[in-house]
C-alpha positions as CSV (number, residue, x, y, z in Angstrom):
1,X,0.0,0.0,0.0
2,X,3.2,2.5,0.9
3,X,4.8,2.0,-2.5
4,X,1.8,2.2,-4.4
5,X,0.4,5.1,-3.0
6,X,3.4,7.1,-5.1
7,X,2.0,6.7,-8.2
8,X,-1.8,6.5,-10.2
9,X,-3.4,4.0,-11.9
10,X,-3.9,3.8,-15.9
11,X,-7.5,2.3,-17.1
12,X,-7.3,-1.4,-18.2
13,X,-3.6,-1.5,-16.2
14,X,-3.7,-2.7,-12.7
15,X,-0.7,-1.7,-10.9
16,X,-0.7,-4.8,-8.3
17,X,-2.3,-8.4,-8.7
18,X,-3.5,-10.6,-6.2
19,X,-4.3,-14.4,-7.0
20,X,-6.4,-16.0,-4.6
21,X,-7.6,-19.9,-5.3
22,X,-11.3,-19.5,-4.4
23,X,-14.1,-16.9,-4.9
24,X,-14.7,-16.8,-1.1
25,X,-10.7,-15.8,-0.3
26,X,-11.1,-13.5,-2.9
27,X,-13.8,-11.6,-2.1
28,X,-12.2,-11.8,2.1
29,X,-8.7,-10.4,0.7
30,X,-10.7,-7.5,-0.9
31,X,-12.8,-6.7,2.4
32,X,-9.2,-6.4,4.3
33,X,-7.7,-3.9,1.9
34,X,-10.4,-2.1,2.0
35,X,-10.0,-1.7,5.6
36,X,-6.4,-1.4,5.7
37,X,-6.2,0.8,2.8
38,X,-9.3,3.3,4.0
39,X,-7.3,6.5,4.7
40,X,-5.7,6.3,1.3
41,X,-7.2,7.2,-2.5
42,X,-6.0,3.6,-3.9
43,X,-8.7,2.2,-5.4
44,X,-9.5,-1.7,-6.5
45,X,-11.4,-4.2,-8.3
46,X,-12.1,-7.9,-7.7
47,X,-12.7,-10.3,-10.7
48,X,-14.4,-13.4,-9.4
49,X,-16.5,-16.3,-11.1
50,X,-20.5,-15.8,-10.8
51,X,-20.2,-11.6,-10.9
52,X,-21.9,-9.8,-14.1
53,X,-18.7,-9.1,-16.7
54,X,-20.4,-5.9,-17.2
55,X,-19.6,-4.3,-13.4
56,X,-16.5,-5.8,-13.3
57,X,-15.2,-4.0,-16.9
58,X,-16.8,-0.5,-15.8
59,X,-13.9,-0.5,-12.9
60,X,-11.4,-1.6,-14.8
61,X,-11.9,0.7,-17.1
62,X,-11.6,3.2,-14.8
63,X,-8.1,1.9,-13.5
64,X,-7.6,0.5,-10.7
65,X,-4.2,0.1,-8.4
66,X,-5.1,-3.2,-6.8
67,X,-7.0,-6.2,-9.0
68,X,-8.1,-9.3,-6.5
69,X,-8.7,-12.5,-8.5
70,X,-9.3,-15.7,-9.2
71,X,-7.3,-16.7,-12.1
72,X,-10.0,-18.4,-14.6
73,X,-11.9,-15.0,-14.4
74,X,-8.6,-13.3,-14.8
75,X,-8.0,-14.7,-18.1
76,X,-11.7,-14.5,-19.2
77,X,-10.7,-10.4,-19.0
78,X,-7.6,-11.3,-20.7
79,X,-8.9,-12.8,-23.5
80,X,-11.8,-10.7,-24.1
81,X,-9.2,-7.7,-24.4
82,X,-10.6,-5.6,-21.6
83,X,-7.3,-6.2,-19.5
84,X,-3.7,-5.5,-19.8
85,X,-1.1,-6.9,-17.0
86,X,2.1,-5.5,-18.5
87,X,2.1,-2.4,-16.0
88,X,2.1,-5.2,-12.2
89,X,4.4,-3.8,-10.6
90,X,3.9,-6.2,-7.5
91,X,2.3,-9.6,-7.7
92,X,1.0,-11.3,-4.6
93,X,-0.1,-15.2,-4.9
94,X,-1.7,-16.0,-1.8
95,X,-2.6,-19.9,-1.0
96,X,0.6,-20.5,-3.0
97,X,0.7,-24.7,-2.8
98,X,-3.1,-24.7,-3.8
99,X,-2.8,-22.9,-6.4
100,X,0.6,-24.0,-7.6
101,X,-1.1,-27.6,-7.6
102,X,-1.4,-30.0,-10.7
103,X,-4.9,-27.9,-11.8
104,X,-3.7,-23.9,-11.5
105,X,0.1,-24.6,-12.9
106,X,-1.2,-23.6,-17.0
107,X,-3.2,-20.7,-15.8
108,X,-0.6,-19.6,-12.8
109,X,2.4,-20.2,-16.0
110,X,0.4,-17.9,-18.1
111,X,-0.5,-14.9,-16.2
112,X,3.2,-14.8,-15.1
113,X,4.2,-14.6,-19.1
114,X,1.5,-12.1,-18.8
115,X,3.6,-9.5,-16.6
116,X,7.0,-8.1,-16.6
117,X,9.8,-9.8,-15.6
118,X,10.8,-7.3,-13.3
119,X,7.9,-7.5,-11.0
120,X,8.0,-8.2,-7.1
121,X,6.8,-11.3,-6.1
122,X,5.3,-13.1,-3.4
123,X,4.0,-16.3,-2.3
124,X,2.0,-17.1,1.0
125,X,0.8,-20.4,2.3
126,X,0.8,-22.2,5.8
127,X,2.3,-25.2,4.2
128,X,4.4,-26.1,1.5
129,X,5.0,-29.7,0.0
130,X,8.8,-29.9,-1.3
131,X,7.3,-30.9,-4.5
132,X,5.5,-27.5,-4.6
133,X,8.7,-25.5,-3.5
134,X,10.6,-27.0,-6.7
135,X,8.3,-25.4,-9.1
136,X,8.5,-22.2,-7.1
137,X,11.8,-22.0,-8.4
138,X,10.5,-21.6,-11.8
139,X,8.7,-18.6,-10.9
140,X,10.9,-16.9,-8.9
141,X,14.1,-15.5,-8.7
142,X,16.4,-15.4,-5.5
143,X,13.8,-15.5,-3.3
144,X,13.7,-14.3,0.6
145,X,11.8,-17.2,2.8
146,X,10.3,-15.4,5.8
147,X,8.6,-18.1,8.6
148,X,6.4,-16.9,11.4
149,X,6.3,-20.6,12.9
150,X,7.4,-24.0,12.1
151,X,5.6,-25.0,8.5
152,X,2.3,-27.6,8.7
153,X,1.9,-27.0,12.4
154,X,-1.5,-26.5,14.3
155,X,-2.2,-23.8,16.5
156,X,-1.3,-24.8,20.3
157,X,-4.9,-23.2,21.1
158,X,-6.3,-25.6,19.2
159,X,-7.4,-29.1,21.0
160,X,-7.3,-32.0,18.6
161,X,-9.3,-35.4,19.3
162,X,-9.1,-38.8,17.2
163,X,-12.3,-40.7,17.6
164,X,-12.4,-43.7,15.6
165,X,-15.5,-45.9,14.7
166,X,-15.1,-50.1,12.8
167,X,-18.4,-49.8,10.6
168,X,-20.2,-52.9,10.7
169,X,-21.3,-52.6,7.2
170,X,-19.0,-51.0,4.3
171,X,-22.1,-50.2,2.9
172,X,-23.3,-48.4,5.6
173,X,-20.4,-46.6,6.9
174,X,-21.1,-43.4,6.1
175,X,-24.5,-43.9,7.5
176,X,-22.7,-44.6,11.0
177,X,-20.0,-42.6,10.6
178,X,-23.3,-39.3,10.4
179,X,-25.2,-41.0,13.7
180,X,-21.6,-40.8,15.6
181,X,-21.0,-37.0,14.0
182,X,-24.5,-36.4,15.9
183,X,-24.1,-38.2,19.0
184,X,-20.6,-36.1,19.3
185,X,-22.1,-32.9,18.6
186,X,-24.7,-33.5,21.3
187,X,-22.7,-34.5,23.8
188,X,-20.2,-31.2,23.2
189,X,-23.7,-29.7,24.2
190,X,-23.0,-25.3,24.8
191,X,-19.9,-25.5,24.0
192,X,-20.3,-26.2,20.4
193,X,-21.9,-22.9,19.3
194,X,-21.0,-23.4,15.8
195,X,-18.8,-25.5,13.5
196,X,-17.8,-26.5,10.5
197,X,-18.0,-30.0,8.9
198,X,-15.3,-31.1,6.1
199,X,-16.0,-33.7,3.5
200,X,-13.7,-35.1,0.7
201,X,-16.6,-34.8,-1.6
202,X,-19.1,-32.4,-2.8
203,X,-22.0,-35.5,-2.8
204,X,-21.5,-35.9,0.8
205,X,-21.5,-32.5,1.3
206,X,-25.0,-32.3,0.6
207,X,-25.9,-35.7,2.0
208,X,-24.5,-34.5,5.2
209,X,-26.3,-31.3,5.1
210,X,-29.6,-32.8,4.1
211,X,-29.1,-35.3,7.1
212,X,-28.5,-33.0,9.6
213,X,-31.6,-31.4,8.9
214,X,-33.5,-34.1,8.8
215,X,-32.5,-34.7,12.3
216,X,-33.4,-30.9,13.6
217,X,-29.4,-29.1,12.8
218,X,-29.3,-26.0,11.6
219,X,-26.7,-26.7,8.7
220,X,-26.2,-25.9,5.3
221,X,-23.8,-26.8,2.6
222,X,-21.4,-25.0,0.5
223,X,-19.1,-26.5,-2.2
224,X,-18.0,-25.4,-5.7
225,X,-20.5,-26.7,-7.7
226,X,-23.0,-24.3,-6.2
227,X,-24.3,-20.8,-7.5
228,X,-21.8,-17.9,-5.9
229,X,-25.1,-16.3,-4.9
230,X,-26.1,-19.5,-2.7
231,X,-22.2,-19.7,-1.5
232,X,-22.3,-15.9,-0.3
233,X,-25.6,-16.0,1.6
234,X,-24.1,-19.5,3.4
235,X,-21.3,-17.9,4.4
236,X,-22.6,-14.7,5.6
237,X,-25.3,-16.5,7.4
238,X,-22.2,-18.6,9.3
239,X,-20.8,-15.2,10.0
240,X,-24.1,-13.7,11.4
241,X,-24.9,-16.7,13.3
242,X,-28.2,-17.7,12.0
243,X,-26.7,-21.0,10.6
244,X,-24.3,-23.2,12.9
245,X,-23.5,-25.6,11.1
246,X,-21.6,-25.1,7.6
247,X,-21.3,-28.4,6.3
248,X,-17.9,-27.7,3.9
249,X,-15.8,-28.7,0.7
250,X,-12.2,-28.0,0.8
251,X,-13.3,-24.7,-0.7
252,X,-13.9,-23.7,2.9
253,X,-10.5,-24.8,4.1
254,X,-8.3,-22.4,2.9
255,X,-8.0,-18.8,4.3
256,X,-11.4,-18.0,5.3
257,X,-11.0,-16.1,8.8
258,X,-14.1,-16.5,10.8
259,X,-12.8,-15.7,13.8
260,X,-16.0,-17.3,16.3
261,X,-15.7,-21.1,14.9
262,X,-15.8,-23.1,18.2
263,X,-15.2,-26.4,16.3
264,X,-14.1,-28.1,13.0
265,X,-15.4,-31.8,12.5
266,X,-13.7,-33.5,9.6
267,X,-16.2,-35.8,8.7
268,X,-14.1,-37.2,6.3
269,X,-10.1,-37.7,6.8
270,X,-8.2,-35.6,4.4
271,X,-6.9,-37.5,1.6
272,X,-3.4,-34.5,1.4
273,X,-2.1,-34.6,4.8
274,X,-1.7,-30.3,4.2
275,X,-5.4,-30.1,3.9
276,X,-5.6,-30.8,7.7
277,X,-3.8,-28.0,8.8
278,X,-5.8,-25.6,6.9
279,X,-9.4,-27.3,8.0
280,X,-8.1,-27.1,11.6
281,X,-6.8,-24.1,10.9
282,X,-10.8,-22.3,10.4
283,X,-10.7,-23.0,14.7
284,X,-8.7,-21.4,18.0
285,X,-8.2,-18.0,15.3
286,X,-6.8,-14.9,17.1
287,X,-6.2,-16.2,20.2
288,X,-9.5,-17.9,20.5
289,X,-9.6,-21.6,21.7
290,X,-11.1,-24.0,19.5
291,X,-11.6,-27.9,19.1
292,X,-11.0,-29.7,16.2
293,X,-12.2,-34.0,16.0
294,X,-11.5,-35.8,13.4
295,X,-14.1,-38.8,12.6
296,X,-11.6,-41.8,11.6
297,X,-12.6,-45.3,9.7
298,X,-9.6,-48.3,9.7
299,X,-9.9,-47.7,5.9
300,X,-8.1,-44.1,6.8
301,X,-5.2,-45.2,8.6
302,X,-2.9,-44.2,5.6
303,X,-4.2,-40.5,5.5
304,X,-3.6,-40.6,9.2
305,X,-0.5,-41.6,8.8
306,X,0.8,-39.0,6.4
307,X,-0.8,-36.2,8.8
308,X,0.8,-37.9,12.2
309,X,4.4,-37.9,9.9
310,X,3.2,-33.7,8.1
311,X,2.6,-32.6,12.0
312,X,5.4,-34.6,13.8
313,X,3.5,-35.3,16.4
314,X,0.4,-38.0,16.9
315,X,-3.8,-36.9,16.8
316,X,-4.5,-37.4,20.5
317,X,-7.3,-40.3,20.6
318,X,-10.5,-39.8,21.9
319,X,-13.4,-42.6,22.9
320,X,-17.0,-42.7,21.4
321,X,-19.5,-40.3,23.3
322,X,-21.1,-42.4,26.7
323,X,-24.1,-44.7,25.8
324,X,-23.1,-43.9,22.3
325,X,-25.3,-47.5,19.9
326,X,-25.7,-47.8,16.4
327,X,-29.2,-48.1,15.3
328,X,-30.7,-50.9,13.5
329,X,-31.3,-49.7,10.4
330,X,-27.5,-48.3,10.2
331,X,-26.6,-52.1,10.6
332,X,-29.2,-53.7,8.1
333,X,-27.7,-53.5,4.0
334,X,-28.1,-50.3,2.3
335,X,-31.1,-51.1,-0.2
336,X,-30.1,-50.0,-3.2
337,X,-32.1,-49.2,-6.5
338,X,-30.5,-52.3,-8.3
339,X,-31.3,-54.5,-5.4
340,X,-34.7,-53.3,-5.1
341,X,-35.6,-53.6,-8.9
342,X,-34.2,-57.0,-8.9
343,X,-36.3,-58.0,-6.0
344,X,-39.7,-56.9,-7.6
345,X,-38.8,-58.2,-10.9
346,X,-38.3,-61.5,-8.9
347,X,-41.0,-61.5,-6.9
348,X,-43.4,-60.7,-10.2
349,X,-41.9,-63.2,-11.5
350,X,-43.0,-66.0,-8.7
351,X,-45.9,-64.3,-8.7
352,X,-46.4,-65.4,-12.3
353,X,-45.8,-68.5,-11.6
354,X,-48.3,-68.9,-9.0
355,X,-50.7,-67.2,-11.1
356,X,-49.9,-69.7,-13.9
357,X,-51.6,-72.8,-12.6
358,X,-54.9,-70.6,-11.6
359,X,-55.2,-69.3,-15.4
360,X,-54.8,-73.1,-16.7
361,X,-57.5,-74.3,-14.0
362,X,-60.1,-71.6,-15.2
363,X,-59.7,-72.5,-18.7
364,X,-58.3,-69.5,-19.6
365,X,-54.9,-70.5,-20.7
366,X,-54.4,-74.4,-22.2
367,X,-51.2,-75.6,-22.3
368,X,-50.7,-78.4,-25.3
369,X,-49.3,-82.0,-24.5
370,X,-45.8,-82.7,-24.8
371,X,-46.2,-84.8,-27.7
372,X,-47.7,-81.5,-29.7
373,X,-44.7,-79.4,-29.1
374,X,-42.4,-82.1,-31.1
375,X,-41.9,-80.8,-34.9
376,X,-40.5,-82.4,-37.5
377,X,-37.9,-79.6,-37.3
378,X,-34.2,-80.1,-37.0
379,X,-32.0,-80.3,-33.8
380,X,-32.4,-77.1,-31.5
381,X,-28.6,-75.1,-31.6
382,X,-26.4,-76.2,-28.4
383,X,-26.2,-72.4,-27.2
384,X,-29.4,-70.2,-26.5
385,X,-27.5,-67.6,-28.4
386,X,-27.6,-69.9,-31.4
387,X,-31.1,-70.7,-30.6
388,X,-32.1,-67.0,-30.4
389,X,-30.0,-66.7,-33.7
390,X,-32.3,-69.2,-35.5
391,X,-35.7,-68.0,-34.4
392,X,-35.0,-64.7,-35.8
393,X,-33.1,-66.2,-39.3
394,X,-37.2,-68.4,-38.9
395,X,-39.0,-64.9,-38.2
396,X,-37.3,-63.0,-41.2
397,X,-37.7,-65.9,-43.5
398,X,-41.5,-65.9,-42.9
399,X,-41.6,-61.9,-43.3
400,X,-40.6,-62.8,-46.3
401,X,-42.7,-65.5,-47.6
402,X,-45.5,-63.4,-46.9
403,X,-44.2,-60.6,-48.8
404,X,-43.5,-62.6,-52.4
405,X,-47.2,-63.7,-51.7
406,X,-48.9,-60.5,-51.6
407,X,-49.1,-58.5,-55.0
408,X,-47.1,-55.0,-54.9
409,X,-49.7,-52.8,-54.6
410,X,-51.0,-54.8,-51.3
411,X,-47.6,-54.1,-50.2
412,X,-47.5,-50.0,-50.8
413,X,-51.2,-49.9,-49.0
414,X,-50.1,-51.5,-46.3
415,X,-47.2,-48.7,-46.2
416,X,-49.5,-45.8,-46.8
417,X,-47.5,-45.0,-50.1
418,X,-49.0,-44.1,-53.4
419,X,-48.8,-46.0,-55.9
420,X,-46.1,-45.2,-58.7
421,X,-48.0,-44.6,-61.8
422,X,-45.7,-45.2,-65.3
423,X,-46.5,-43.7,-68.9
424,X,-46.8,-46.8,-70.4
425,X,-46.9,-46.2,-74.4
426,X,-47.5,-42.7,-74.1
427,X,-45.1,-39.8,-74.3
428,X,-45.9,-36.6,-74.6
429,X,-45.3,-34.3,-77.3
430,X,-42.9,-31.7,-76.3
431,X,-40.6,-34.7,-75.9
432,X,-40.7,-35.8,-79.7
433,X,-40.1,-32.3,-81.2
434,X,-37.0,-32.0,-82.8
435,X,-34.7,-29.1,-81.7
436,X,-32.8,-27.3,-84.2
437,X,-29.1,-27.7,-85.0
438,X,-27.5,-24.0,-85.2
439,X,-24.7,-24.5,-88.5
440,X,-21.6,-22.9,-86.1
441,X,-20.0,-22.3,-89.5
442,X,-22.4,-20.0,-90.7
């Protein structure tokens, strides 16, 4: 903010960029500089997914000193020509092993071609995989590495439980795995006041949600695939309070400073050790105390494993909650569509065969002697595929027996077609007229 206060901006030519992996962090980085940067005249714009184009271009074509953005919006600008990034004079990537991961390397490579080489640049993440730090070398040059604390560690006013639960039924285990979340969150009683709930997948995201209001929790889901109308009235609704529970994608995890979050639950165990951190990381912000419990199947013991080896230290274990039971129908197989249309095309099918013997009693269906269903025809195929094969070759062949035996025009009536009419030994006149020869020589 200092060094770009000595200078204006240019329309169309931001002056500073600032790369942020999800709309929400976005949007939270823009809310911060405009309360740190209140007392100046530097102005900004933020280019997120799920805004009008239109409001977006009116400020940039005003010039602003400070753009905030994701990077697929970014480049929509870009490409549309409504944005120029050769005049970034500082660059600010914040999140920088998200969004240096596998999926933002081609956009992250491009928008640095974008700007000149003799920009200032800096990355800012809470952890940072080795693998991750290699390709930071690509991008920058002699870097300074500034640590406030020890990289992938939790905050020490953070308490951290293991409770783990053996589902009786793979089928059903995320069925338990939801009536333990609940018995948990009950017996944490006051004290959880609000929280939010991780999940490895958006699907469960909303099964979770939906589940936990079906059983009277004020919850609601946000995840990527939703409209960024529907994600910004979830969150501000967490922030206000009138929603506790905010069941969560990673898209949640990284950043996002609610300061008030008593607890975290990761419903499911992360499957990148670094994801931890960050989920735990939403809890005990600013000073504030906060729990964090992680629910843990033996199918997770790897991901634990690579978090207990990320945090140097082991998840503190933690029992099930007092009188905690599973209920019946979390133990009885999960009926599945499959299963059940099998088991009424079954059951019709018995029932068929108990009707049978009625309809042959009430004379309403005879079934011929054995000795009647004996043809003089040859030797059924081995295979029923053959067999199939050789009633249709016997269906076709009949189709077309009746065919030489009805008379064309029976045929085109029974199409609908009219019938082609000929000229027989007419032909009309204009036909027979000779035309003349034109003599090219004279």
């Amino acid at each position: 903010i200092t060094l770009l206060s000595k200078g204006r901006a240019r329309a169309r030519m931001p002056r500073s960029l600032v790369l942020a992996p999800t709309r929400e962090l976005a949007a939270q980085v823009a809310e911060n500089f405009d309360v740190y940067a209140k007392h100046t005249k530097l102005t900004k714009a933020l280019l997120i997914g799920g805004v009008s184009f239109a409001d977006q271009d009116k400020l940039i074509d005003r010039g602003v000193d400070v753009l905030i953005a994701t990077p697929g919006r970014l480049l929509d600008h870009f490409e549309r020509g409504k944005l120029l990034l050769t005049g970034v004079q500082i660059m600010v990537v914040d999140e920088a092993d998200r969004m240096l991961d596998m999926g933002f390397i081609p956009d992250i490579e491009r928008i640095f071609s974008l700007t000149p080489f003799t920009r200032q640049t800096f990355f800012y993440s809470a952890t940072m995989a080795p693998e991750i730090e290699r390709i930071t070398k690509t991008f920058l040059q002699n870097p300074v590495r500034i640590e406030v604390a020890r990289q992938a560690t939790a905050s020490e006013t953070i308490e951290q439980r293991l409770i783990e639960i053996a589902p009786t039924r793979r089928d059903q285990s995320a069925k338990q795995k939801r009536e333990l979340l609940r018995a948990v969150i009950e017996a944490e009683g006051e004290a959880c006041t609000n929280a939010i709930l991780f999940c490895n997948r958006k699907t469960e995201v909303d099964v979770l949600a939906k589940s936990m209001k079906a059983h009277g929790l004020n919850a609601a889901p946000i995840h990527g695939d939703l409209e960024q109308s529907q994600r910004t009235r979830t969150l501000d609704g967490f922030r206000d309070g009138t929603i506790r529970f905010l069941v969560a994608s990673d898209v949640a995890a990284r950043g996002l400073d609610i300061p008030a979050v008593s607890h975290v639950f990761n419903f499911d165990v992360p499957s990148h050790a670094e994801d931890y951190i960050h989920r735990i990381g939403r809890t005990g912000r600013a000073g504030r105390t906060g729990v964090a419990i992680t629910l843990a199947t033996p199918a997770d013991q790897k991901y634990l494993d690579a978090i207990e080896a990320l945090v140097k230290q082991p998840i503190p274990r933690a029992p099930q909650p007092e009188g905690f039971v599973l209920s019946e129908a979390s133990q009885r197989p999960a009926r599945a569509e499959d299963d059940r249309g099998g088991r009424s095309r079954s059951r019709g099918r018995d029932q068929d065969r108990e009707r049978s013997p009625r309809r042959a009693r009430s004379g309403r269906a005879e079934t011929a002697p054995v000795e009647a269903l004996v043809t003089e025809r040859p030797v059924a195929a081995e295979t029923p595929a053959e067999a199939r094969e050789e009633r249709r070759e016997d269906r076709r062949e009949d189709r077309r027996e009746d065919r030489r035996d009805k008379p064309r025009e029976h045929r085109r009536d029974e199409r609908n077609e009219p019938a082609v009419v000929g000229m027989g030994d007419h032909v009309p006149d204009f036909l027979m007229r000779r035309m003349p020869v034109s003599n090219s020589e004279g």
